[in-house]
C-alpha positions, -999 to 999 in steps of 0.1 A, spaced: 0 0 0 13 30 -12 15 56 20 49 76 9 47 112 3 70 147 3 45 170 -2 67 204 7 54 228 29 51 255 6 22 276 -5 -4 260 -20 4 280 -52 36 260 -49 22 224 -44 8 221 -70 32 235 -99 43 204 -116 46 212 -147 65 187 -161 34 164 -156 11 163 -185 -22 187 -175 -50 155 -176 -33 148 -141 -33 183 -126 -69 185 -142 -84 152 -121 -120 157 -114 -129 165 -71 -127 133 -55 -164 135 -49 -170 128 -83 -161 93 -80 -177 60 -62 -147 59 -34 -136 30 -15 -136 37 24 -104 55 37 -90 55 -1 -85 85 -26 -70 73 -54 -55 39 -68 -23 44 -89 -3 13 -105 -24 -9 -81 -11 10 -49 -36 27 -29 -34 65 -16 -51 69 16 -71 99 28 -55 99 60 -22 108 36 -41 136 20 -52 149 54 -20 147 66 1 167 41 -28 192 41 -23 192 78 17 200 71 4 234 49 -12 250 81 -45 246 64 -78 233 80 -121 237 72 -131 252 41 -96 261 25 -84 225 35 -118 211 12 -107 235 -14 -71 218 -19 -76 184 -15 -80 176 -52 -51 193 -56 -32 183 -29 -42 146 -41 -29 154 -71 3 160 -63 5 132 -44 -2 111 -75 25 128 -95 51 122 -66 39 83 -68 46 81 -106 78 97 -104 89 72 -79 77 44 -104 96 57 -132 125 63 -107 124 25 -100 118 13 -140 149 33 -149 169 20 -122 185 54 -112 207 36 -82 228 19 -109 235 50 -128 267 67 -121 262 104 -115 234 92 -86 265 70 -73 287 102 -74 262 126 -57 253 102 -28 290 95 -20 295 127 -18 260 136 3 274 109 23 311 120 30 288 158 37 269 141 63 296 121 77 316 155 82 287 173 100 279 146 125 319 141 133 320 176 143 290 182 163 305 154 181 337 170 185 320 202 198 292 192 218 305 194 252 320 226 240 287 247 233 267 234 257 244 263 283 272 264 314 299 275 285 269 300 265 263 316 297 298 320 310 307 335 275 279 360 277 291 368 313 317 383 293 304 402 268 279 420 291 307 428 312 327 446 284 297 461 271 286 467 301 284 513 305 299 514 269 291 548 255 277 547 216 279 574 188 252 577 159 274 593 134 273 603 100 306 610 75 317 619 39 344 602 26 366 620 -2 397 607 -18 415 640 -8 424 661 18 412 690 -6 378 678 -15 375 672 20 384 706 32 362 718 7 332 701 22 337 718 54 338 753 39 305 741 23 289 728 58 299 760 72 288 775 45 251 763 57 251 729 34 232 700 45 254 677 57 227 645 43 226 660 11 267 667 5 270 628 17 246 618 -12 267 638 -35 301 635 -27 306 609 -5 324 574 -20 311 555 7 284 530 4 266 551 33 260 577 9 228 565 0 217 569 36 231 605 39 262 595 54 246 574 81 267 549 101 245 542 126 254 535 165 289 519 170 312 520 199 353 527 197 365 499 189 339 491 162 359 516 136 395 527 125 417 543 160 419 578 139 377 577 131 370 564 163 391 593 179 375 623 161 345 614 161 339 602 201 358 639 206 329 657 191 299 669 207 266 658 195 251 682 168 288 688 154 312 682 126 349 680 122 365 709 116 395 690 100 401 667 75 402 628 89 425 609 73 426 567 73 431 536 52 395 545 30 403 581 25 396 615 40 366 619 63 347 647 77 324 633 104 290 644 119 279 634 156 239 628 155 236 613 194 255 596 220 241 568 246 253 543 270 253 508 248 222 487 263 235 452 267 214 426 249 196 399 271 206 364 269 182 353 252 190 375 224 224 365 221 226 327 232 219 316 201 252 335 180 268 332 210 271 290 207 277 295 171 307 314 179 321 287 204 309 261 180 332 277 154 362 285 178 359 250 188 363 235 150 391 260 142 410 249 173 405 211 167 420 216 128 446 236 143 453 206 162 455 182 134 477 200 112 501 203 142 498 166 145 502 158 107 526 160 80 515 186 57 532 199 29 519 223 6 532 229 -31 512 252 -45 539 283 -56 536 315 -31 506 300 -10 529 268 4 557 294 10 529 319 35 515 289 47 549 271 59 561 307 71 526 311 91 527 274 106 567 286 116 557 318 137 526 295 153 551 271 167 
């Protein structure tokens, strides 16, 4: 008795977009049309689909009453198509063929590397280590004080200074950002949002947690990107998220610490040597300063 289905959960739009089926099967008449055998809804190559299956992947689409009456057929429908796919998957004898043989050994291999390494890290991102972690970030986040700034960034110290004599001129410092600015913030006037000190370059960081809120530089500020004249919108204390916020990127961050750590390990442990022209020579320099 045929009870196997993957109906996804999808819109119902979705479900039922098999196109590659010929339209007499997406076209099937309501299922009320037809004398029905109890607890059956269709018969296909001698295997029976039940309606418990049709109930059930309606059930998986969220849908119930009048809108779940309205999708049966359909949902049936697809059903079917999944059933006759499975048939011809069977009378072609797709495990046999090599490119299936290829993919799965490498779905396997993929599978077999992810459940290694939650092994591996399991005791390593567990809630005692989440929470300790976060006791730590709250602490050095804890009374952090938080610019909103704004900035134009200019190749040269001269088209910089001449966007100051321009703001003092009485130009809007949004609408010079839109103009001049090379920055991808540009679009939004400028806008960097709220960041702390050590969220941004020592010299940007500097000038602009000097300012008072309301003001611009009065100089040119000069870093890696360019020149910068910067705008101080507000200033705040840094509210420190609550756990429950956090926990989540917080495990994902020991989870990742713990991988890198554990490969660091094995190449330590292992006799490596890479070939490959100037990236063998960084590489064996790198591994040289580690140990």
């Amino acid at each position: 008795m045929f009870t196997r289905f993957r109906l996804p959960v999808a819109p119902v739009a979705t479900v039922v977009a098999f196109t590659f089926v010929s339209a007499a099967l997406l076209m099937a008449a309501p299922l009320a049309a037809h004398a029905q055998e109890d607890g059956v809804a269709a018969v296909v190559n001698g295997d029976k689909i039940l309606t418990k299956d049709v109930d059930k992947a309606i059930g998986m689409l969220g849908l119930k009453g009048k809108e779940a009456q309205e999708v049966q057929g359909e949902v049936l429908n697809q059903i079917i198509n999944e059933k006759l796919i499975e048939d011809a998957i069977i009378k072609a004898n797709i495990e046999q063929n090599p490119e299936y043989t290829k993919r799965l050994d490498m779905l396997k291999l993929q599978l077999q590397r992810q459940v290694f390494l939650e092994e591996q890290i399991k005791d390593k991102i567990t809630d005692k280590y989440v929470k300790a972690e976060y006791e730590k970030f709250a602490k050095q986040n804890k009374g952090k004080t938080e610019i909103r700034a704004r900035h134009i960034l200019v190749p040269s110290e001269q088209e910089a200074l001449q966007v100051i004599k321009d703001l003092d001129g009485g130009a809007d410092f949004v609408e010079l950002a839109k103009k001049r600015s090379s920055d991808t913030s540009s679009v939004r006037g400028g806008d960097l949002g709220y960041f702390i000190k050590e969220e941004m370059v020592p010299e940007f960081s500097k000038e602009a947690f000097a300012l008072k809120t309301g003001s611009y530089s009065k100089k040119p500020v000069k870093t890696q990107f360019g020149w910068h004249v910067v705008k101080v919108e507000d200033k705040r204390d840094r509210a420190v998220p609550k756990y429950e916020q956090v926990a989540e990127p917080i495990r994902q961050k020991l989870g990742n610490d713990a991988v890198r750590k554990m490969v660091e390990g094995l190449r330590k442990s292992a006799d490596v040597k890479i070939l490959l022209g100037d990236a063998g020579a960084k590489a064996d320099d790198k591994a040289a300063k580690k140990n």
